[in-house]
C-alpha positions, 0 to 999 in steps of 0.5 A: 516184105509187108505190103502197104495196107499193112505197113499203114495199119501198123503205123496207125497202131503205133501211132494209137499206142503210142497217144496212149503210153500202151505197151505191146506183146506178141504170142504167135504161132502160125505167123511165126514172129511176122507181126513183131518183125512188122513193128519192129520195120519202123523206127521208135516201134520200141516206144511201143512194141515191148516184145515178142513170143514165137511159140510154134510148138506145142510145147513152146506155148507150155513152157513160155507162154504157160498153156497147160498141155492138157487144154492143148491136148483137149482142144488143139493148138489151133483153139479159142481156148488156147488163143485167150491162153497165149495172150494172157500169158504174153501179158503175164510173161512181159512189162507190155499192157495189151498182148496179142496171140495168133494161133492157125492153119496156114497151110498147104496142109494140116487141116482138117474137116472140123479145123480147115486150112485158113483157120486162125484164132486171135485173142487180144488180153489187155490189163483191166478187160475182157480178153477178146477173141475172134475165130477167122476162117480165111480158107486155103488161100495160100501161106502167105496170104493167110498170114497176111490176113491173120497180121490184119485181123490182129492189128485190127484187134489190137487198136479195138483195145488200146482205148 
């Protein structure tokens, strides 16, 4: 289901969290669940991956995840305001220490001239820093490759935060 360099990616994640006792949540959006199915591929992922949130409606990310409808509303789903939001409400709505949040467009629709297909926003909230967030512009490469891409970029984040 996932490729190589992404079932690796994952392992080395585990095995960082893992060295350093962090616990991980998931907020996802346009990956809908794909990174906490790809934790969860590998045996002992519990000693790591806490839960996962799929919150692909708007109104999901209000009612689980705390986003208030009107920063939706002012910014979009697909925003780095809505992204920081989502993963500080994975890490408030869990017992995990580090929390990731994907949000885009995966397309083949959806987007727009100002937010383009291949947009994705991905916030990591970690207890005790600075939530990051990163602004990926993939373009229209196709679903299943944007959300390969974004499941990267994520992975990536969350091993920026374990230490």
């Amino acid at each position: 289901m996932f490729p190589d360099r992404l079932r690796n990616l994952c392992l080395l994640t585990m095995d960082e969290a893992r060295e350093r006792r962090v616990k991980i949540a998931s907020a996802e959006s346009c990956t809908g669940g794909l990174i906490a199915a790809l934790f969860t591929e590998f045996s002992g992922s519990s000693d790591v991956f806490e839960r996962g949130f799929v919150t692909y409606s708007n109104r999901s990310k209000e009612e689980v995840l705390g986003v208030p409808g009107d920063l939706i509303a002012d910014y979009g789903a697909v925003s780095e305001a809505v992204a920081r939001l989502m993963a500080e409400g994975a890490l408030n709505s869990s017992r995990a220490n580090l929390a990731i949040a994907v949000t885009g467009i995966a397309g083949p629709g959806g987007g727009t001239p100002m937010k383009p297909v291949g947009t994705v926003h991905i916030a990591c909230a970690r207890e005790n820093k600075a939530v990051l967030h990163e602004a990926c512009y993939f373009g229209d490469i196709g679903r299943h490759e944007v959300r390969m891409a974004t499941i990267e970029a994520a992975l990536n984040m969350i091993r920026q935060q374990i230490p």
